[in-house]
C-alpha positions as CSV (number, residue, x, y, z in Angstrom):
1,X,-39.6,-38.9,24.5
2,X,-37.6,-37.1,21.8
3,X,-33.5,-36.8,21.8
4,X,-34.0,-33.7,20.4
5,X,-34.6,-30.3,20.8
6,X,-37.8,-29.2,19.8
7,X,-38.1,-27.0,16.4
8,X,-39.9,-24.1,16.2
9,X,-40.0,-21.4,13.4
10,X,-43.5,-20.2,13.6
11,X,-43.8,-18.7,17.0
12,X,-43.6,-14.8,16.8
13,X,-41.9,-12.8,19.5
14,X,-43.8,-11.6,22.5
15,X,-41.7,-8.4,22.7
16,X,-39.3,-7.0,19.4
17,X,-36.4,-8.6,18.9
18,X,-33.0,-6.4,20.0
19,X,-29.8,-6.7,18.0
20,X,-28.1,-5.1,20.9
21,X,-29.2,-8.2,22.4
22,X,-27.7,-10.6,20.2
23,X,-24.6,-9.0,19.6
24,X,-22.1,-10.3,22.1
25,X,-20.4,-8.2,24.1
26,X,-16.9,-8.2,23.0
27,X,-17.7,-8.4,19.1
28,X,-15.0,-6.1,16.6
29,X,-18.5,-4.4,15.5
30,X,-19.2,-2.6,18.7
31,X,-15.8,-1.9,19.5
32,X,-15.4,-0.6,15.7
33,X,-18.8,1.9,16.2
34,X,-17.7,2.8,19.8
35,X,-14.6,4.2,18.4
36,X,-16.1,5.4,15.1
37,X,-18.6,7.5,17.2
38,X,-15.4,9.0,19.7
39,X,-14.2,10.3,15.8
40,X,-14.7,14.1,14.6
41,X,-16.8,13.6,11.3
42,X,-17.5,17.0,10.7
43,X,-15.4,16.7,7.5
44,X,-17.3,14.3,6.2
45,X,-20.7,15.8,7.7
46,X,-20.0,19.3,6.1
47,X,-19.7,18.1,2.5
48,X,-23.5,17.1,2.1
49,X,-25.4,19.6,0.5
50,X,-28.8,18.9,1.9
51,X,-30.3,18.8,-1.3
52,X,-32.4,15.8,-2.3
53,X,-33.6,12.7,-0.4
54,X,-32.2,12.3,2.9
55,X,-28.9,10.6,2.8
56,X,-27.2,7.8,5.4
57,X,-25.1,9.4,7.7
58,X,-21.5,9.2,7.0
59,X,-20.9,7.0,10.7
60,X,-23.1,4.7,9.5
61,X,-21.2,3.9,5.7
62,X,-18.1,4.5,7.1
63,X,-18.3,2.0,10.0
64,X,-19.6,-0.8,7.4
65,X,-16.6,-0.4,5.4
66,X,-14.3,-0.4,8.0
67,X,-15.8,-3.4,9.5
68,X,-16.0,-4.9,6.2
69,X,-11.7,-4.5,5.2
70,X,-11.5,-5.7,9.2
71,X,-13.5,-8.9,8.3
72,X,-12.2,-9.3,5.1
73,X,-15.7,-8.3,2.9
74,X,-14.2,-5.6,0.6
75,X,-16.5,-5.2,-2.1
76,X,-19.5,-2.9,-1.8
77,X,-22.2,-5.4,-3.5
78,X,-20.9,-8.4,-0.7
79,X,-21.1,-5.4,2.0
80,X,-24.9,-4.4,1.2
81,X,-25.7,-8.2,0.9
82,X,-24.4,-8.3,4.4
83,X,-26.4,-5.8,5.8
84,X,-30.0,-8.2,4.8
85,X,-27.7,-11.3,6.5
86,X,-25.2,-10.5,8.9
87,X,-25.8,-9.5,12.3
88,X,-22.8,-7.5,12.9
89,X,-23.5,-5.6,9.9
90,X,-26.9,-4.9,10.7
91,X,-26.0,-3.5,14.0
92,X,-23.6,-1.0,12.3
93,X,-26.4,-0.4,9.6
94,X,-28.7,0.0,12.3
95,X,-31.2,-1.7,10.3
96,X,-30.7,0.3,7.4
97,X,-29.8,-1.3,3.5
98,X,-27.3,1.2,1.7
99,X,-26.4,0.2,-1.5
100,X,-23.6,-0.9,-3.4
101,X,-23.6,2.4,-5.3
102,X,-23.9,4.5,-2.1
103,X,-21.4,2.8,-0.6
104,X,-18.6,2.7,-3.7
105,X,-19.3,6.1,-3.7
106,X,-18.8,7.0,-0.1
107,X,-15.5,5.3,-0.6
108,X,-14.1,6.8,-3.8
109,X,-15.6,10.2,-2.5
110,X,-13.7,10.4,1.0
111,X,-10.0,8.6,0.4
112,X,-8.4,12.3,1.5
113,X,-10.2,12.4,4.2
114,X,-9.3,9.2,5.8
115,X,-6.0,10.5,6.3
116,X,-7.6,13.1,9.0
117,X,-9.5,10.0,10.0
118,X,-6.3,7.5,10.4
119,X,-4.1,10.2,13.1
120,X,-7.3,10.5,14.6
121,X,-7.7,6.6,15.3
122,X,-4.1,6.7,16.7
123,X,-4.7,9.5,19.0
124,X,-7.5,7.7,20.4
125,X,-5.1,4.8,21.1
126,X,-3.1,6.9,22.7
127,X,-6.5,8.2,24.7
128,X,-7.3,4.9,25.9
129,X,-3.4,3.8,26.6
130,X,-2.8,1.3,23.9
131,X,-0.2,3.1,21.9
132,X,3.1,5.2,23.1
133,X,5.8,5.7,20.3
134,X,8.8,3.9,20.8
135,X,10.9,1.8,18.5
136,X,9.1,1.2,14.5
137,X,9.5,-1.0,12.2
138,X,9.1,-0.1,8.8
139,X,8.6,-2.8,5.5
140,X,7.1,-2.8,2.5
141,X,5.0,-5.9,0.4
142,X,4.1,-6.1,-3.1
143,X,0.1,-6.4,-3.6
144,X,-1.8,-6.7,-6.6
145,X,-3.2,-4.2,-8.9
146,X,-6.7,-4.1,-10.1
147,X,-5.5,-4.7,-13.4
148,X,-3.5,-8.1,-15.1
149,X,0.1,-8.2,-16.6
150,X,-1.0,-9.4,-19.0
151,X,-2.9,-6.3,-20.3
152,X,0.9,-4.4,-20.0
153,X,2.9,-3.5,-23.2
154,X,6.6,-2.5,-23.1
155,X,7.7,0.5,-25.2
156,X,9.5,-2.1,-27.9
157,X,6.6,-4.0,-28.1
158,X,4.5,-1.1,-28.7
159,X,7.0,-0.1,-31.9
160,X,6.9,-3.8,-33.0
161,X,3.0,-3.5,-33.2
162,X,2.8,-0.2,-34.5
163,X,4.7,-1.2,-37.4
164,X,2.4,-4.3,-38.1
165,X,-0.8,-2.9,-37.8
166,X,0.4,0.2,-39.7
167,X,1.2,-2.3,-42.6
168,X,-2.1,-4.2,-42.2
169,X,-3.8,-0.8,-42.4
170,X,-2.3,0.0,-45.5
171,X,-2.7,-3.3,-46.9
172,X,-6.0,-3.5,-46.3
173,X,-6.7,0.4,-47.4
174,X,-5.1,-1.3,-50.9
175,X,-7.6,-4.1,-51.7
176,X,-10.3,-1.8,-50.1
177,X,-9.5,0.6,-53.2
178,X,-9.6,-2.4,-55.3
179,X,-11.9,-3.4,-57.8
180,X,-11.2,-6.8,-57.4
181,X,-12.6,-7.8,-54.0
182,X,-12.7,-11.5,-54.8
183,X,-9.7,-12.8,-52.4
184,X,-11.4,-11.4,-49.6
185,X,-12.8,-13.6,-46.6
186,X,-16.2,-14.4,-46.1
187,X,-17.9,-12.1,-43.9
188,X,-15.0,-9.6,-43.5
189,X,-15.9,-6.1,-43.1
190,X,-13.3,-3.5,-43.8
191,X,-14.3,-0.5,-42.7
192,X,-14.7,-2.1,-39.7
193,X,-11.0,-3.8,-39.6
194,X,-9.2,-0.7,-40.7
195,X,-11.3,1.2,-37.8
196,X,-10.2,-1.1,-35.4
197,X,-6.2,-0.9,-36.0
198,X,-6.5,3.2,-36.5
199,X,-8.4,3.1,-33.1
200,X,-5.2,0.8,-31.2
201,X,-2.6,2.8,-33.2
202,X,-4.0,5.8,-31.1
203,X,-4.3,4.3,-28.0
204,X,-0.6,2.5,-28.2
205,X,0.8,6.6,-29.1
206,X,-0.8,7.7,-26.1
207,X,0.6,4.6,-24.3
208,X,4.0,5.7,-25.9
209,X,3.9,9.6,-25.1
210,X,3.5,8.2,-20.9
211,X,6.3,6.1,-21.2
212,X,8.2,9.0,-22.5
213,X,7.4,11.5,-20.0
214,X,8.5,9.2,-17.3
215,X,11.2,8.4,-18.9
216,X,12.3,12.0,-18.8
217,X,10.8,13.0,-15.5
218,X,13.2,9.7,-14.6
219,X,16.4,11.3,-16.3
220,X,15.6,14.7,-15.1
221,X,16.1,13.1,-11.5
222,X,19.0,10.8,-12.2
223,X,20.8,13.5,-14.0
224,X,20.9,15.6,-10.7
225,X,22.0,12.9,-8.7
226,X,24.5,12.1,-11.5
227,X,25.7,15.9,-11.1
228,X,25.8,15.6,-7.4
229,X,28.1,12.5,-7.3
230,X,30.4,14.3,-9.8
231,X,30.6,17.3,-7.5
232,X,31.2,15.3,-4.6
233,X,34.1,13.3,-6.4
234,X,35.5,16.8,-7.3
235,X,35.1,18.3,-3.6
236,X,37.2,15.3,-2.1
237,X,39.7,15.2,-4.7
238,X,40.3,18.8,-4.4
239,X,40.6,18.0,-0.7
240,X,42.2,15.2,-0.6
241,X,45.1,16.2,-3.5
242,X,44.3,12.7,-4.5
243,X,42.0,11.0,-7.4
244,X,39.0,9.3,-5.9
245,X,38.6,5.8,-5.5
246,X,36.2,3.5,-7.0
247,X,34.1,3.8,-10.3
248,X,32.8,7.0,-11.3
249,X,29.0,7.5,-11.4
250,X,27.6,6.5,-14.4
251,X,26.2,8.9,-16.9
252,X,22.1,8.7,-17.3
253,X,20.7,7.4,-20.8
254,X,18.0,9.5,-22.1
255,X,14.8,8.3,-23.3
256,X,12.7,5.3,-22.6
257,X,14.4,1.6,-22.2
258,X,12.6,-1.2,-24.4
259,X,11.6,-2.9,-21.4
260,X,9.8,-0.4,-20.1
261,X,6.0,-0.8,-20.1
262,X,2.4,0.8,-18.8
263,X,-0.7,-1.3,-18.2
264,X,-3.8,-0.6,-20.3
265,X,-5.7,-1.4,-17.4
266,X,-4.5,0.9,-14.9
267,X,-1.1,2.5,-16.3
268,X,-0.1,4.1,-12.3
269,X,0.6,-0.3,-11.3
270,X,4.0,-1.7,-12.0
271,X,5.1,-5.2,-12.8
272,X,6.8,-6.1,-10.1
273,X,9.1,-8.7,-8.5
274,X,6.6,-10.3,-5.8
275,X,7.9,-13.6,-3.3
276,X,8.0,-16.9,-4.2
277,X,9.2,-15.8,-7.8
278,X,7.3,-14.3,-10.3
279,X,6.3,-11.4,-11.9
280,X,2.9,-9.7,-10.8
281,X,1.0,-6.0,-11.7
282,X,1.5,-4.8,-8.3
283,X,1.7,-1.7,-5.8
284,X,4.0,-1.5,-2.9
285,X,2.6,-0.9,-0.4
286,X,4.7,0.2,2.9
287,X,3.6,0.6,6.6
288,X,5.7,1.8,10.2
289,X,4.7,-0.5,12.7
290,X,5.1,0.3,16.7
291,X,7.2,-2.4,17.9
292,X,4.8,-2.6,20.9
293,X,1.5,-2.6,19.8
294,X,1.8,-3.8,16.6
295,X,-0.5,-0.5,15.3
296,X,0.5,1.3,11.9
297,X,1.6,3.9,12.8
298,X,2.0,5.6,9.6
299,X,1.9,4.1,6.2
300,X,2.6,5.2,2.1
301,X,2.0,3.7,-1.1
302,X,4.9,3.7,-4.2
303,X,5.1,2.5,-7.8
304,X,8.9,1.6,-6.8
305,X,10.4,-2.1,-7.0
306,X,12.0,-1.2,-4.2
307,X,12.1,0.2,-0.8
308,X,15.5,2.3,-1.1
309,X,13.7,6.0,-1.5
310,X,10.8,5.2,0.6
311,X,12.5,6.4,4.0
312,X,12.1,10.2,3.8
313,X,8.9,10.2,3.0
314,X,8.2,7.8,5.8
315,X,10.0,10.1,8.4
316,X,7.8,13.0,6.7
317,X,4.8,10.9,7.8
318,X,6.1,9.9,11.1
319,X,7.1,13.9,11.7
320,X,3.4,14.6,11.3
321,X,2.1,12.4,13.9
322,X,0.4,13.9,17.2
323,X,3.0,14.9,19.5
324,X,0.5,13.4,22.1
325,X,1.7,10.0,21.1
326,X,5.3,10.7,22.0
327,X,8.5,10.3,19.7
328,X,10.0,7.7,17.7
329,X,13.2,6.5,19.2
330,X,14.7,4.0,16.9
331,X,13.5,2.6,13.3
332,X,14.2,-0.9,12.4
333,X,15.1,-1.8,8.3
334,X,16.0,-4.5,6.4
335,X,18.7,-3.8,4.0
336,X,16.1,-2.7,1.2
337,X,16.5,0.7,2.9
338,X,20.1,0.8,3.4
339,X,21.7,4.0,2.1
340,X,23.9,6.6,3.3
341,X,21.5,9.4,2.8
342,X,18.9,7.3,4.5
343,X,21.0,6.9,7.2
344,X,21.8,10.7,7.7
345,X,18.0,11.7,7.2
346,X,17.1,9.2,9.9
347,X,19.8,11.1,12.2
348,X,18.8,14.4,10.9
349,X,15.1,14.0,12.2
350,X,16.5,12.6,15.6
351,X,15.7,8.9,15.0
352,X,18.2,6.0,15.7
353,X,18.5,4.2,12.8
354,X,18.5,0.2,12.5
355,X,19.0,-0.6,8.7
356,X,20.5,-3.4,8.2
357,X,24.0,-3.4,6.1
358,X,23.3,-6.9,4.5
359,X,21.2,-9.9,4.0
360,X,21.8,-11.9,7.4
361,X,23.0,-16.0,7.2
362,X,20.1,-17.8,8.4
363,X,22.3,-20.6,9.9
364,X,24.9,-18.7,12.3
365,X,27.1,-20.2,14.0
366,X,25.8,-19.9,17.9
367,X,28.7,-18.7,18.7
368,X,28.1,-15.5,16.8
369,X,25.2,-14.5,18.8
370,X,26.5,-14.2,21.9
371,X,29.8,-12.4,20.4
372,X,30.5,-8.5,20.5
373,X,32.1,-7.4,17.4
374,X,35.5,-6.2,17.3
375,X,36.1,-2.5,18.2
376,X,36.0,0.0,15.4
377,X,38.3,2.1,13.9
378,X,38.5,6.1,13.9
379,X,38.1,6.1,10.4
380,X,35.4,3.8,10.2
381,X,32.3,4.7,6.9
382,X,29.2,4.9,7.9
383,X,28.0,1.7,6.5
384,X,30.9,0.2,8.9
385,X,29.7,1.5,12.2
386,X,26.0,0.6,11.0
387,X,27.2,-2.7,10.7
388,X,29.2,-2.9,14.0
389,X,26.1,-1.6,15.3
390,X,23.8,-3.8,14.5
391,X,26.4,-6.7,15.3
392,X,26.5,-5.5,19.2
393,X,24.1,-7.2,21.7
394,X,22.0,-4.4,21.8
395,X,21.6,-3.9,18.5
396,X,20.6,-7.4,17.6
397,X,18.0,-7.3,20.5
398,X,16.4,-4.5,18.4
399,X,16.6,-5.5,15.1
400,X,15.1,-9.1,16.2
401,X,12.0,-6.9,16.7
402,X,11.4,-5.8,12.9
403,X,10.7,-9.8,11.8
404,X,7.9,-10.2,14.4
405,X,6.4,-7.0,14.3
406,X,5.8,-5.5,10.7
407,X,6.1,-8.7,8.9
408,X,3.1,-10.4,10.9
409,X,1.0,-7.0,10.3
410,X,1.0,-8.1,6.8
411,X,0.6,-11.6,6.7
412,X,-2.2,-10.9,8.9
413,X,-3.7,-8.5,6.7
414,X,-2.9,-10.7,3.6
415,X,-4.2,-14.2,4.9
416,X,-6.5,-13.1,7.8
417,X,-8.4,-9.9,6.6
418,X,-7.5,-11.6,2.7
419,X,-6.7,-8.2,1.1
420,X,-4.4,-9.1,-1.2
421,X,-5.3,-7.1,-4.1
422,X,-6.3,-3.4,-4.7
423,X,-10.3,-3.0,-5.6
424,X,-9.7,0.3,-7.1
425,X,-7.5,1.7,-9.5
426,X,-4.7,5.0,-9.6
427,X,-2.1,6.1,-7.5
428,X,-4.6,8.1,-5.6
429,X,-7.3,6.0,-5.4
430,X,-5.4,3.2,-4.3
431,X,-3.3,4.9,-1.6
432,X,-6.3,6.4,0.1
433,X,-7.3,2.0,-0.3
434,X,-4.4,1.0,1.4
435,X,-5.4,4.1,3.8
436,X,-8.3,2.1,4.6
437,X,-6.8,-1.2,4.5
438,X,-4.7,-0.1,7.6
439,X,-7.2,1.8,9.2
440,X,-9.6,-0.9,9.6
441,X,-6.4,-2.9,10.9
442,X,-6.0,-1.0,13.5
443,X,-9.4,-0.9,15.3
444,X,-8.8,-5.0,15.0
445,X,-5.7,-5.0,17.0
446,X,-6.9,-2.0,19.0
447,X,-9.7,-4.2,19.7
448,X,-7.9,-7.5,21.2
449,X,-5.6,-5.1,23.0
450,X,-8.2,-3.5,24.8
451,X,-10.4,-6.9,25.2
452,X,-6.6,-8.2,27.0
453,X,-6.5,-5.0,29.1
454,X,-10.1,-5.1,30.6
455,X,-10.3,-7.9,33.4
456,X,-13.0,-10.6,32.6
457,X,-16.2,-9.9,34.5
């Protein structure tokens, strides 16, 4: 008698086989077309022309990709390969094959809309109980451009070529006049070689002309905020009868630094500072966590280092949210955000704000935790009772929140769902991309959260 089980590969089914069947019951896929099918589409729906061969329905291509950022399969080649050997993604498919092509261009087609799409996927958390706005925590991380450093150039680097290939032009315009042709290389073709610098001279002044403009689009903005400082010195000395403290603002320099650069490759990315050390051709990408849930609640893309100007639009973004999901209490920062206007704007739109003063000692001594700080004084700035605030019991209750809420979100999405770098490229493109990115996050977590809320049968 065998130890094994018996094979058997011939043997055809007596009835059809079901993938509804197969599919267990709590798999991401069916709760990721469950909620997909709850959605209003009619966007989508409506921008078919009927013209042509019949085309797949827009549930059906957004589902796969959805499913795919969820599970980590991003590109649309892998995704249509998936549909001939994945189960999961032949249920969504529903036995259908669309193709890279359709698919890539379903997803460049549609970014705008996901935004619709996105505040609808929260209101149905808020429909089936999983989500009630609270306390946030906002953050931002650094992810990689579709596009290397590598391929950057920097405005003195592009004057420093310019000069050498102008030279080489001319040089070789010279012996390409000459009679004398006997020095030349084997094989070298001049037309050809002169061709070749004219065609990166042009594409290195339209590399130059972009820096420019944001250079002034850049002064244009620090100049106002230059003026503003000055009139706010003036105001309080006039008020005061005394001269202000401190430095004076600095005075804006016109025109582009040497240092500044664009990528060939996709010139909206920015070399960026990114952990661990290092420079990389990044995005930032930011994201409001509920404290609760751990759902994005709202989320925004910037070419900016940092996260100082990233606030107002993120309370723009967290204004526009269904009322049905309640209003945002309190939102937690690390000192990245820390600003006086950022504190006001946070009070201006109602919302407690948590933004810490300072990088905090990793090492306190204990006794510091359980200590209330000392009381403050009537004169106190607004960066001292932020501090005092953040120092009470309370306070660091709260803040504890931010580390292991929005900081998991992204190590999950970087080293779980392994989206780590941008498919697409432009600042459109790759916002409505990181739209997508934390879409397809939340129907994951909405998923275990519901799977934790139903009792086991």
């Amino acid at each position: 008698m065998s130890r094994f089980r018996p094979i058997d590969r011939k043997t055809d089914y007596l009835f059809p086989p079901s993938l509804d069947d197969w599919l267990p019951e709590d798999h991401l896929a069916r709760f990721v077309l469950e909620a997909i099918e709850r959605l209003d589409l009619g966007a989508l729906t409506r921008a078919y022309g009927g013209r042509g061969s019949a085309a797949y329905h827009p549930e059906v291509l957004l589902s796969l990709l959805v499913y795919g950022y969820a599970s980590g399969i991003f590109s649309s080649r892998k995704i249509e390969r998936a549909t001939y050997d994945s189960l999961a993604f032949r249920y969504l498919a529903a036995g259908s094959h669309p193709d890279h092509d359709t698919l890539a261009s379903f997803r460049r087609r549609f970014l705008d809309e996901l935004a619709d799409i996105f505040l609808q996927v929260l209101e149905l958390a808020g429909e089936m109980k999983l989500l009630k706005l609270g306390t946030v925590s906002l953050d931002g991380t650094k992810l990689h451009a579709n596009a290397s450093r590598h391929s950057a150039l920097s405005y003195g680097h592009i004057q420093v070529l310019e000069r050498q290939l102008k030279d080489e032009v001319q040089e070789l315009l010279a012996l390409a006049e000459s009679a004398d042709q006997a020095e030349l290389p084997d094989g070298i073709d001049l037309p050809d070689e002169i061709k070749r610098r004219q065609d990166r001279l042009v594409a290195m002044d339209a590399a130059k002309a972009k820096i420019e403009a944001r250079a002034r689009a850049r002064f244009e903005q620090d100049q106002a905020a230059y003026q503003e400082k000055l009139a706010k010195r003036a105001a309080r000395a006039a008020q005061t009868g005394k001269k202000p403290g401190g430095k004076p603002p600095k005075a804006p320099v016109q025109g582009p630094e040497a240092h500044e650069q664009i990528n060939l490759t996709d010139e909206d990315s920015r070399i960026m500072r990114v952990a661990g050390g290092g420079f990389e051709q990044c995005y930032n990408a930011q994201a409001a966590v509920d404290t609760d849930t751990l759902l994005v609640v709202a989320q925004d893309l910037t070419q900016a280092g940092n996260d100082k100007h990233q606030v107002v639009p993120m309370l723009a973004e967290l204004k526009a949210l269904p009322a049905s999901l309640g209003q945002v209490q309190a939102l937690l920062g690390d000192c990245g955000y820390n600003s006086e206007s950022n504190i006001a704007a946070c009070e201006a739109a109602e919302i407690e704000p948590y933004l810490a003063v300072a990088r905090e000692d990793h090492h306190p001594d204990w006794r510091a935790r359980f200590e209330e700080p000392a009381p403050l004084d009537a004169d106190a700035s607004t960066q001292q009772r932020m501090a005092h605030k953040l120092k009470s019991q309370p306070g660091r209750r709260l803040y504890a929140l931010r580390k292991q809420t929005v900081e998991p979100v992204f190590g999950i999405i970087k080293s779980v769902m392994g989206f780590r770098q941008f498919l697409l490229r432009g600042m459109d493109k790759v916002s409505g991309e990181w739209r997508l990115v934390c879409l397809a996050w939340n129907l994951k977590r909405m998923a275990a959260l519901h799977h934790k809320s139903v009792p086991c049968r």
